[in-house]
C-alpha positions as CSV (number, residue, x, y, z in Angstrom):
1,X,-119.5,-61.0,-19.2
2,X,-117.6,-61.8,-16.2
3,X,-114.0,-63.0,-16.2
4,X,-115.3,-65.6,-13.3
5,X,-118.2,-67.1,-15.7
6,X,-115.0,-67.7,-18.3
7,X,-112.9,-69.2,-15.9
8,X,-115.2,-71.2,-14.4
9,X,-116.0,-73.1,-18.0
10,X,-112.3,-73.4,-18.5
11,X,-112.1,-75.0,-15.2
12,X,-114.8,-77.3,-15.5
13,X,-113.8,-78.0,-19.0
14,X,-110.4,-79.5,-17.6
15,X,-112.9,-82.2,-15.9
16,X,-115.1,-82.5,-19.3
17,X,-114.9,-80.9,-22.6
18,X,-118.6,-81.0,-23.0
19,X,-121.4,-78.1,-21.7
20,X,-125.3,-78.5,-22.6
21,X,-127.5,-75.9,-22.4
22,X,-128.4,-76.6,-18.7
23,X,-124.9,-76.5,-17.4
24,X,-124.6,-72.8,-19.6
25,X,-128.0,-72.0,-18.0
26,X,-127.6,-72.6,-14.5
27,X,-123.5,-70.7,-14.9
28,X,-125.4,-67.5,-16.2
29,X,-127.5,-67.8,-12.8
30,X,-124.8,-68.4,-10.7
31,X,-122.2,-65.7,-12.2
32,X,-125.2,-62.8,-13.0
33,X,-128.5,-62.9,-11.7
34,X,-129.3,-60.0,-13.3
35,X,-129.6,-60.1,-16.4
36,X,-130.3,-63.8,-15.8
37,X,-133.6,-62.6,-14.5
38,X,-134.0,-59.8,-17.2
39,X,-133.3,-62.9,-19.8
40,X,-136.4,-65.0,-18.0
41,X,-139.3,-62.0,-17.9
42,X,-138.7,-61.4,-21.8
43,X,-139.4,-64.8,-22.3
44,X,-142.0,-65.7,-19.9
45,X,-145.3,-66.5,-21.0
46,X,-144.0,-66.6,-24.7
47,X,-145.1,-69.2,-27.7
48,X,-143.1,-72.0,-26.6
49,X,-142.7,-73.1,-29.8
50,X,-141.2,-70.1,-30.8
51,X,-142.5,-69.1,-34.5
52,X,-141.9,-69.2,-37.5
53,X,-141.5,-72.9,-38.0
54,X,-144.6,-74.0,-39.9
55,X,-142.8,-72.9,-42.9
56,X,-141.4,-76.6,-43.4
57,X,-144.1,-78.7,-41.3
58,X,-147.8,-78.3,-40.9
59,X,-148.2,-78.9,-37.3
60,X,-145.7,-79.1,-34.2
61,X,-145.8,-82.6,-34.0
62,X,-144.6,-82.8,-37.4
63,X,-141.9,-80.4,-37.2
64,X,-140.9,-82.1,-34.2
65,X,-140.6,-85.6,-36.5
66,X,-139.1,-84.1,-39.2
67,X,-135.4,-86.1,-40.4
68,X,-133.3,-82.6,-39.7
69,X,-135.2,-81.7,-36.2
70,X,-133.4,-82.5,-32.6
71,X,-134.5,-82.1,-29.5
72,X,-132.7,-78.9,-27.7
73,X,-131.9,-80.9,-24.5
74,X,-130.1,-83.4,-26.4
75,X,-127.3,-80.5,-28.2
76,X,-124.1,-80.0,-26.6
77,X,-121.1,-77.9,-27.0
78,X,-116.9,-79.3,-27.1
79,X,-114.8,-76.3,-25.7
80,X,-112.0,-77.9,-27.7
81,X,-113.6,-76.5,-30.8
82,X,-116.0,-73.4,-29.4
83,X,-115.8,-70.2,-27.7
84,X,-116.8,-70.1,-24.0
85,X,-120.4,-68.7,-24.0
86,X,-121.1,-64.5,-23.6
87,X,-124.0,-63.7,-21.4
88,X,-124.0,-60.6,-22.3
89,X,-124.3,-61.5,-26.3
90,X,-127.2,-63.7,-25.1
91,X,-129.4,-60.8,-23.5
92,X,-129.1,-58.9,-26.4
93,X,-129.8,-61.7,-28.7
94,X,-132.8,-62.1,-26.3
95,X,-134.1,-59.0,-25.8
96,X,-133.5,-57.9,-29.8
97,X,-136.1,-60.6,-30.4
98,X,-138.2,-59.3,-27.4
99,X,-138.1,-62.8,-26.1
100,X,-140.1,-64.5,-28.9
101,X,-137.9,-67.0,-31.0
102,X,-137.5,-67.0,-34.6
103,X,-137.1,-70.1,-36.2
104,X,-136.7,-68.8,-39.4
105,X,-134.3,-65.9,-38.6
106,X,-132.3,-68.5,-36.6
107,X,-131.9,-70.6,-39.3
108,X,-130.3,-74.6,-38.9
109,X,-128.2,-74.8,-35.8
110,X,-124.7,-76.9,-37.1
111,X,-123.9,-80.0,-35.2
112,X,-121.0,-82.5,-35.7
113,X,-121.6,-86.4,-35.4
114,X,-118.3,-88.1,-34.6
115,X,-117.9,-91.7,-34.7
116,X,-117.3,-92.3,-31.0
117,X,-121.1,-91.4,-30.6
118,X,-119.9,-87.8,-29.8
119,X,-121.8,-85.0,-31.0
120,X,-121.1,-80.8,-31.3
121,X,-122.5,-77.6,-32.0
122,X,-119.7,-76.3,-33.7
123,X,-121.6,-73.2,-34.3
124,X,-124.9,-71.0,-33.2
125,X,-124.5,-72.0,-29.7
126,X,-125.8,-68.9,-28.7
127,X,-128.8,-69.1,-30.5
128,X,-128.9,-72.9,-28.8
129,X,-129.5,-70.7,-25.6
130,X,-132.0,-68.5,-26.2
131,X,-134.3,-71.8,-27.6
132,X,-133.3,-73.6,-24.6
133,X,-134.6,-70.5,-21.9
134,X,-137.5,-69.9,-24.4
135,X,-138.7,-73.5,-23.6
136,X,-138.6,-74.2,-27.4
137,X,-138.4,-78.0,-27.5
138,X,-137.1,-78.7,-30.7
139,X,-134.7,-77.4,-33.5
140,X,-133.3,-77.6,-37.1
141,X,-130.1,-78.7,-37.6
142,X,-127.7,-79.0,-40.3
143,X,-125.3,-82.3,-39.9
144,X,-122.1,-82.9,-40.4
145,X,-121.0,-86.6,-40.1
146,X,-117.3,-87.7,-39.9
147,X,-116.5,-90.7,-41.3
148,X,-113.3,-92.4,-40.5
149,X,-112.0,-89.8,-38.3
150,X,-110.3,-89.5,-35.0
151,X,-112.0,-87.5,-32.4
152,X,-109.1,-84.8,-32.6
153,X,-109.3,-85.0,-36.6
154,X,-113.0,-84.2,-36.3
155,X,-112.3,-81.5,-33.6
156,X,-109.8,-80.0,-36.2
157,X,-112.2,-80.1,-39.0
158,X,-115.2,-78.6,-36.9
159,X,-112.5,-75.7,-35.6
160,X,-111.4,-75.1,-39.1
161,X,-115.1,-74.5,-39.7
162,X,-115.4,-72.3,-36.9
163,X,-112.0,-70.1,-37.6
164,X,-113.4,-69.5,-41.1
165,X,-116.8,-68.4,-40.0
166,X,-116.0,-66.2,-37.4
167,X,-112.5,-65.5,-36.7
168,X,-112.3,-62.0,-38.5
169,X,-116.2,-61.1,-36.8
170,X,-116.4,-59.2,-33.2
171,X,-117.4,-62.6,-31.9
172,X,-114.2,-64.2,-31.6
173,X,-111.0,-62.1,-30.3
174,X,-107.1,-61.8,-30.9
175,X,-106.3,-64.4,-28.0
176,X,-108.9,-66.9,-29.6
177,X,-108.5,-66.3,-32.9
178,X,-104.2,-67.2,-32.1
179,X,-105.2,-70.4,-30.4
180,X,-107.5,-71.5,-33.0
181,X,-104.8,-70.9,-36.1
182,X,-102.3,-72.8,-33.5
183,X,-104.2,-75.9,-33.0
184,X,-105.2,-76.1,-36.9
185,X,-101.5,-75.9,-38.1
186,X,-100.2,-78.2,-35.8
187,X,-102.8,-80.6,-36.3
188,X,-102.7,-80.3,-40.3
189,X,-98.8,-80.8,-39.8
190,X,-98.6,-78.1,-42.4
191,X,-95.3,-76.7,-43.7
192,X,-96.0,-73.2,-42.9
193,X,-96.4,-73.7,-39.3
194,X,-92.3,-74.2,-39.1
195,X,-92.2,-70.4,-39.7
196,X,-95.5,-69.0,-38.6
197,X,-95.1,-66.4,-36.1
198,X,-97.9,-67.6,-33.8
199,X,-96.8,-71.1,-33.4
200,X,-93.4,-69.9,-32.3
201,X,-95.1,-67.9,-30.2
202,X,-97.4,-70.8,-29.0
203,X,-93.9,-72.9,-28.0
204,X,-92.8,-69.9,-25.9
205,X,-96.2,-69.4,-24.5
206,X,-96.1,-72.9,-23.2
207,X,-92.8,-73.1,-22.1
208,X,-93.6,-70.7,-19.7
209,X,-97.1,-71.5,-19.1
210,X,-99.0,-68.5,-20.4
211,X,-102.0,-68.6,-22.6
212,X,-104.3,-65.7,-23.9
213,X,-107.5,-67.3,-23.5
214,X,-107.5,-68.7,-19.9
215,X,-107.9,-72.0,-21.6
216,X,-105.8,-73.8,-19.3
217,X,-106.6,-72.4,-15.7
218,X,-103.1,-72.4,-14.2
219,X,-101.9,-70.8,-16.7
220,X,-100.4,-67.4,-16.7
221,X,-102.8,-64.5,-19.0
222,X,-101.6,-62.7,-21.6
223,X,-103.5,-60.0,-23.0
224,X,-102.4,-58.7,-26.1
225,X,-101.6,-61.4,-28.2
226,X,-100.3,-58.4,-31.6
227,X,-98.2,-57.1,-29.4
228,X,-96.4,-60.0,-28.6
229,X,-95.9,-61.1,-32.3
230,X,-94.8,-57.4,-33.0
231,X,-92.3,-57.5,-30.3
232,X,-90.7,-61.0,-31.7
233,X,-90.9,-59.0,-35.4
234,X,-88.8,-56.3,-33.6
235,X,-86.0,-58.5,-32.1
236,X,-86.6,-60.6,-35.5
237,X,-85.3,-57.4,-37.7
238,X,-83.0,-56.4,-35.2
239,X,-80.8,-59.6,-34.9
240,X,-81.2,-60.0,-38.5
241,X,-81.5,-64.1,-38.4
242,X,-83.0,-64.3,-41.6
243,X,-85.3,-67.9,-41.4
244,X,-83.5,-68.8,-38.2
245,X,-85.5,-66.6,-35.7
246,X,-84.0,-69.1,-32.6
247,X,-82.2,-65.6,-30.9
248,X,-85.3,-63.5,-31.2
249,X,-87.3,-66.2,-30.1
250,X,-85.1,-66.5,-26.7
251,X,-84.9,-63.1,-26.4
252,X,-88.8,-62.6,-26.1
253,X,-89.0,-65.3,-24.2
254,X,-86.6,-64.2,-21.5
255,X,-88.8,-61.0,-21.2
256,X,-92.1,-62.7,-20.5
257,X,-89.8,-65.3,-18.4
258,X,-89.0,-61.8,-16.1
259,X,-92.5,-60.9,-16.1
260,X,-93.3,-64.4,-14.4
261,X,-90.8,-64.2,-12.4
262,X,-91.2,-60.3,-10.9
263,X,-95.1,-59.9,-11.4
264,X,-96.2,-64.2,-10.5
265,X,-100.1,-65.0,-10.7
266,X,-100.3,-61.1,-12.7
267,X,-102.0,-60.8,-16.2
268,X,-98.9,-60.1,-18.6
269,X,-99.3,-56.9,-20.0
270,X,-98.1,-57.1,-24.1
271,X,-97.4,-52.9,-24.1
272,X,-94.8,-53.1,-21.7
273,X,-93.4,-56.0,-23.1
274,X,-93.6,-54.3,-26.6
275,X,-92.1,-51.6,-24.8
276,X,-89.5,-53.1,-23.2
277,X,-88.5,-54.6,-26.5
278,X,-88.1,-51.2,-28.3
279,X,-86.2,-49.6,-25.4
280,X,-83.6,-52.6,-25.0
281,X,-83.1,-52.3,-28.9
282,X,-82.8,-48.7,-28.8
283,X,-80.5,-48.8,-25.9
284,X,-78.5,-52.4,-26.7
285,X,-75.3,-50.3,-27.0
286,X,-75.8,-49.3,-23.0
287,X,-73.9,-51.9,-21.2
288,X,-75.8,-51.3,-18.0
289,X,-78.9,-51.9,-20.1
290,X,-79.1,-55.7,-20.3
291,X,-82.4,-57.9,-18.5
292,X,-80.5,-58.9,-15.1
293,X,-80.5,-54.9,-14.4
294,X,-83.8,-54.7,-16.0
295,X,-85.3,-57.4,-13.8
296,X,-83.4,-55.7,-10.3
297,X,-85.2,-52.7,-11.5
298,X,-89.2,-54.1,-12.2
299,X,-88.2,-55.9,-8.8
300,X,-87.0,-52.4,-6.4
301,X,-90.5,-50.6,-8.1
302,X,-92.7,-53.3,-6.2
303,X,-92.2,-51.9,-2.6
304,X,-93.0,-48.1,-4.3
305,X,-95.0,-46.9,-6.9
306,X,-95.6,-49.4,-9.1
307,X,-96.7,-52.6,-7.3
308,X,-98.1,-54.5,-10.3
309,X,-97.6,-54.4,-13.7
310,X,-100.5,-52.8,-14.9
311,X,-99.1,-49.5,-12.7
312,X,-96.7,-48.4,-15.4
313,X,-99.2,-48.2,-17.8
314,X,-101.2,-45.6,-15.9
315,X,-98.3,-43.7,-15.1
316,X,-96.7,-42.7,-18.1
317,X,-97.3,-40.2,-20.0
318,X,-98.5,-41.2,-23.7
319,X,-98.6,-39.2,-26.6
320,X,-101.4,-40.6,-29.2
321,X,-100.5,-43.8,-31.6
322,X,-96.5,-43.9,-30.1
323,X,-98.2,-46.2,-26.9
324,X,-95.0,-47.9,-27.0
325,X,-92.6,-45.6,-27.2
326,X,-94.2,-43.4,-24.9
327,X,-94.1,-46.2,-22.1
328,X,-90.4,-47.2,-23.4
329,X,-89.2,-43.2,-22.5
330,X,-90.8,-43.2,-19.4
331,X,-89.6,-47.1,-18.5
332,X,-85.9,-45.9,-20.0
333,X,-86.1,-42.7,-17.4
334,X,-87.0,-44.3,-14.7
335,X,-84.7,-47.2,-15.0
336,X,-81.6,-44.7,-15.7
337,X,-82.8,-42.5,-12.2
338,X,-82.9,-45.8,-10.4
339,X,-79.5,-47.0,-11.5
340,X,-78.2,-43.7,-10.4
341,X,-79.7,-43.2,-7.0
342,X,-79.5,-46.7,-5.4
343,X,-76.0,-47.1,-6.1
344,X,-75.6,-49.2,-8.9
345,X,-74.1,-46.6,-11.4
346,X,-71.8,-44.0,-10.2
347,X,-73.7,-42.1,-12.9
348,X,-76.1,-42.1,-14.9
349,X,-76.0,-44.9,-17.3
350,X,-77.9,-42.5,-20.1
351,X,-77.6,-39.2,-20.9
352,X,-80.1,-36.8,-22.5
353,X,-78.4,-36.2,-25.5
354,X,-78.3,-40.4,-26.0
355,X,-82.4,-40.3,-24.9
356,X,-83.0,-38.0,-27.1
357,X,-81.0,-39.5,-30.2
358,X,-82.6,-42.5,-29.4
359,X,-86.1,-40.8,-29.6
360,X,-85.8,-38.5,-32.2
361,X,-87.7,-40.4,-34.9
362,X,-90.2,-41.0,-32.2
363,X,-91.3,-37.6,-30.6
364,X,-90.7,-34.0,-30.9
365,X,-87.6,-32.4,-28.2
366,X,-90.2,-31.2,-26.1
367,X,-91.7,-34.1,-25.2
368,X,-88.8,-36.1,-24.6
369,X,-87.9,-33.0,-21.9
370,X,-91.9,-33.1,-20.3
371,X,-90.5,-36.5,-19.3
372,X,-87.1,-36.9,-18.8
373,X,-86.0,-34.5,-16.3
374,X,-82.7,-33.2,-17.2
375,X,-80.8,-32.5,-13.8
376,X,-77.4,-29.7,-14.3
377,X,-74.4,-31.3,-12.6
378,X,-70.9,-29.6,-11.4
379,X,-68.0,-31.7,-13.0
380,X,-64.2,-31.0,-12.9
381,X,-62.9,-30.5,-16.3
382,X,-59.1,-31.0,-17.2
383,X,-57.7,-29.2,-20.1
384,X,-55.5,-32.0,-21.9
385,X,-53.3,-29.5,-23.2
386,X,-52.5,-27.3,-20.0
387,X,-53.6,-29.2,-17.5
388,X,-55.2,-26.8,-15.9
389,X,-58.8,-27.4,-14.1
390,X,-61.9,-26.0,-13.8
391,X,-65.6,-26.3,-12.9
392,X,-68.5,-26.9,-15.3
393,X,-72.0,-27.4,-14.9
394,X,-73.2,-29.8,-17.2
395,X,-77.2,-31.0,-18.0
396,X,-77.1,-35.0,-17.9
C-alpha cells in the first residue's frame, strides 16, 4: 500500500476518528485504481449474499433478522484503537477467495458498543471490506458492550484487545505495535510504565514531535522504532545510571533533536542514529568528538555527497549483521577527514591505531583499512635526550 493512502487516513482522522466502509472504499479508488478495479471484477456478478451462511438461519431474510446480525453499512472503524486499512492485504484476501465470500471461514466480525452510542470494529476490519465490495448486506457479529466506561476507557479496553490479538502477527508492525503498548500503560496508570523503555521513548518522541506511525501528520517519521530503544540501552549501560536513566534519555534525545534540526521534514533513520550512538561511545574519550562538531559535520555533507539522511546508508560499506558498526566506521572516517581538511583540526582528531582499537571487537584489520584510508605523513621528530631532529614518515 501507498504511504499517501496511510497519510491520508491519518489526516482525515485528525478531523474524525471514525471510517466506514464507504470512506475505505472510495480511499482505495482514489490512491490505486488498480487493483481497485482488479478487486471489483473478482467480485462482480458473485452470490451477493456470499455463502455459507445458512448454517445458522434457513433463509436470507432470517439470517438477516437474526439477534447477532448487522447490517454492513452500519459498521465503522475508531483509528484510536485500529490499524489504518492495507489495500494490498485486501486484494489478496479477495482474490484468495476468488471473490465469493465465506461466511463461515470469516467467522463473527467484533464490534464494541460504547455508552455514548459509539460503536467499533475493533477487529476483522478487513474482512468488513471484502463483505462491503462483495455487496453482502449483512454480517455476524460478536458484541462487546461497555458498561460504565469512558469513551477512552473503552478505546483502551478494545486496544488491549487488539494488541493481544495481533501485535506479535505480520499484521501489525514495530511502529504500531510501540504506540499501542504506549497508550495501554499510560492509560492503565500502571507501575511499570515509570521504567518501560518505550514510554520514555514515547516522551522523547513527543518532545520533539516524531512518531513512528504517521499518526499525527505533522509529525516527524521515524522508522525503526528497535533501534531507537537499542540506542537508549547503549547510552543506558554506558552512563551506568542504574534506575535513573534521565542522562541517557537526554542524550538520545539530543541526537534525534540534531536530526530535526540538520535533515527538517526527513524520515529519521534509526541505523544512523544507532550508529551514531555506538561511535560517540566508542570515541567519548575524543574531545573533538562531541554533538556540536557532529551536527557542523551532518550540516557541511548537505551541499556534497550526502544530501539527505538516507545517503549515508547507501554509502557505506557494510559487512553482514555489524549494520551499525559498519555505518559508525564509515560515519567516524568521514567525520575525522572532514575535521582535518576544512580547518577545524590542525590534525586529525583520530588516528588509525585509536580506529582500529576502537573496532577491534567489531571487524577484522582488513576491513577497518578497506575503509579507513590511512594517509603516511612527514613529521619532525625531536630526540628528548640529544635534541637532535629528524624526519619521519608516519601512517595517521
Amino acid at each position: 500500500m501507498t504511504q499517501t493512502a496511510i497519510d491520508i487516513q491519518y489526516q482525515q482522522t485528525e478531523i474524525s476518528p471514525y471510517r466506514t466502509p464507504q470512506m475505505d472504499l472510495d480511499l482505495w479508488k482514489q490512491t490505486d485504481m488498480d487493483s481497485y478495479d482488479r478487486a471489483m471484477k473478482l467480485v462482480r456478478d458473485k452470490n451477493p449474499t456470499g455463502v455459507n451462511w445458512n448454517g445458522t438461519a434457513d433463509t436470507w431474510d432470517l439470517f438477516c433478522d437474526r439477534d447477532d446480525t448487522v447490517p454492513v453499512v452500519t459498521l465503522q472503524k475508531d483509528m484510536h484503537v485500529q490499524r489504518p486499512i492495507n489495500f494490498e492485504s485486501l486484494l489478496k484476501m479477495v482474490e484468495k477467495a476468488d471473490g465469493i465470500f465465506d461466511h463461515a471461514q470469516a467467522s463473527a466480525i467484533d464490534v464494541a458498543y460504547r455508552e455514548d452510542g459509539s460503536s467499533s470494529v475493533w477487529d476483522h476490519w478487513h474482512t468488513t471490506m471484502f463483505a462491503f465490495i462483495a455487496g453482502v448486506s449483512h454480517l455476524r457479529v460478536s458484541k462487546l458492550i461497555h458498561i460504565q466506561k469512558t469513551l477512552e476507557e473503552c478505546r483502551a479496553g478494545e486496544r488491549n484487545m487488539f494488541e493481544g490479538r495481533n501485535v506479535f502477527s505480520l499484521k501489525t508492525n514495530a511502529g504500531q505495535a510501540h504506540e499501542y503498548k504506549v497508550k495501554r500503560l499510560l492509560t492503565e496508570k500502571s507501575d511499570t510504565a515509570v521504567y518501560d523503555a518505550d514510554v520514555a521513548v514515547s516522551k522523547i518522541f513527543s518532545k520533539l514531535n516524531l512518531t513512528t506511525t504517521g499518526s499525527k501528520t505533522s509529525y516527524t517519521k521515524v522508522d525503526g522504532i528497535a533501534k531507537i530503544k537499542e540506542a537508549r540501552k547503549m547510552w543506558q549501560k554506558h552512563l551506568k545510571g542504574g534506575v535513573d536513566n534521565s542522562a541517557a534519555d537526554k542524550r538520545l534525545e539530543n541526537i534525534l533533536k540534531m536530526w530535526t534540526e540538520v535533515f527538517p521534514n526527513e524520515k529519521i533513520d534509526a541505523t544512523l542514529t544507532e550508529a551514531l550512538t555506538f561511535a560517540m561511545i566508542n570515541f567519548s574519550h575524543v574531545d573533538k568528538f562531541q554533538l556540536p562538531q557532529i551536527k557542523a559535520f551532518f550540516t557541511a555533507q548537505k551541499g556534497a555527497d550526502f544530501p539527505r539522511m538516507s545517503s549515508y546508508g547507501k554509502e557505506a560499506i557494510k559487512m553482514k549483521h555489524k549494520s551499525k558498526e559498519s555505518l559508525a566506521l564509515f560515519l567516524v572516517y568521514r567525520w575525522n577527514e572532514w575535521m582535518f581538511n576544512s580547518g577545524n583540526s590542525s590534525k586529525r582528531p583520530i588516528t588509525f591505531k585509536v580506529a582500529e582499537a576502537a573496532f577491534a571487537d567489531s571487524f577484522p584489520k582488513t576491513f577497518i583499512n578497506s575503509v579507513w584510508i590511512q594517509i603516511t605523513q612527514t613529521v619532525d621528530v625531536t630526540c628528548p635526550t640529544c635534541s637532535t631532529t629528524w624526519e619521519e614518515k608516519i601512517k595517521i
